[in-house]
DOLO-664495 format. One record per residue (C-alpha): residue in three letters; x, y, z. Coordinates in steps of 0.25 Angstrom, whole numbers, plus 5000, padded with zeros to 4 digits. Each point is the difference from the previous one (the first is absolute). Last residue first. Example, Ala and Ser with C-alpha at 12.3 -4.5 7.8 and 13.67 -1.06 7.14 Angstrom:
SER505549965029
ALA499449865002
END
This chain:
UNK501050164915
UNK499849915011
UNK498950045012
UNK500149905012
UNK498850055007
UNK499949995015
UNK498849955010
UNK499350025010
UNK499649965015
UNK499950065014
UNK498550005001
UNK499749864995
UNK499349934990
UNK499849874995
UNK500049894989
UNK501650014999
UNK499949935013
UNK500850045012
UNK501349965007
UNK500849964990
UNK501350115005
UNK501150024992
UNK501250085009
UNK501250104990
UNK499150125006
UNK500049965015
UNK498749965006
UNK500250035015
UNK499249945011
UNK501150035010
UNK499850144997
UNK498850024995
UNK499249974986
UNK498550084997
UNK500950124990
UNK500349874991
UNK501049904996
UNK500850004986
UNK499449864994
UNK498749934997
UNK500149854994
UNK498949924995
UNK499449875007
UNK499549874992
UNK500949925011
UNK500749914990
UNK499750114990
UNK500850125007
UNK499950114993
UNK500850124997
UNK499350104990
UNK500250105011
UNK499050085010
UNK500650125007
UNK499950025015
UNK499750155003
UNK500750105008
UNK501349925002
UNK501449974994
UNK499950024985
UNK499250145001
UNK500750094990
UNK500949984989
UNK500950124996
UNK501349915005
UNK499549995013
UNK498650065004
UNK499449995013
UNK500850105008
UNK499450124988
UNK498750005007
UNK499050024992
UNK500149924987
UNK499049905002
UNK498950055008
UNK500149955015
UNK499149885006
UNK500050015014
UNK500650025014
UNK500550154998
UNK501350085005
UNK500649964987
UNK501650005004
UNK499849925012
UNK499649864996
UNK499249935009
UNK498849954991
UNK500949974989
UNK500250114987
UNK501449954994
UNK501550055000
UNK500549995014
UNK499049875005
UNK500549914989
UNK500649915008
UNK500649864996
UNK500249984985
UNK499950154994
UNK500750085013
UNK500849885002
UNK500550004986
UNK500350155000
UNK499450114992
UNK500150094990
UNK501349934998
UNK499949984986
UNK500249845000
UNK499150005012
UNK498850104994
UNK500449894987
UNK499749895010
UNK498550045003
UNK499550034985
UNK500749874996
UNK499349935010
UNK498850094997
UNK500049964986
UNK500349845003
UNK498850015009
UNK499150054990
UNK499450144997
UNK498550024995
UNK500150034986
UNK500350114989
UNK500550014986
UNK500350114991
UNK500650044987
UNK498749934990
UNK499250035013
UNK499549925012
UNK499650035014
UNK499449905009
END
């Protein structure tokens, strides 16, 4: 993606957004059922109540999004990861999205393997791992 002689970039893996996802845990930005179960309080879902929209949002809008300076984990848009699954040939998207609904929730901690790397959808994206 991005490369310099100080900086590197690249779509995140699953180990990152693990890690990403336990130090919000570890820091008590959030708690582990609000990471690993329901993610409805802090992410963009189609029945949250703090957005009054049922869409996509701009990144960085609404400060009930963010924890720890990082915004949209939990909802908005499902984001594309370098996992992959070659038994399957399937690659892994994570986070959820601003489509999901109670009882159809998609947690931030949850992989989904769902679609094909090949297509798109409206609710979909990805993060940049940036090292400096």
């Amino acid at each position: 993606m991005y490369q310099s002689s100080s900086v590197t970039s690249k779509l995140i893996d699953g180990a990152g957004w693990d890690r990403i996802l336990q130090w919000l845990i570890e820091t008590e930005a959030k708690t582990e059922d609000e990471v690993m179960k329901d993610s409805t309080s802090w992410g963009n879902y189609s029945d949250d109540t703090f957005t009054n929209t049922t869409g996509l949002i701009t990144t960085g809008q609404f400060n009930e999004t963010k924890a720890n300076n990082i915004y949209d984990l939990a909802g908005n848009v499902q984001e594309w990861t370098t996992e992959i699954d070659l038994d399957r040939n399937v690659m892994y998207i994570r986070g959820g999205s601003f489509n999901n609904i109670k009882g159809w929730l998609k947690p931030a901690y949850e992989r989904f393997s769902n679609y094909d790397s090949y297509n798109t959808f409206e609710d979909g994206g990805f993060r940049v791992a940036l090292y400096l």
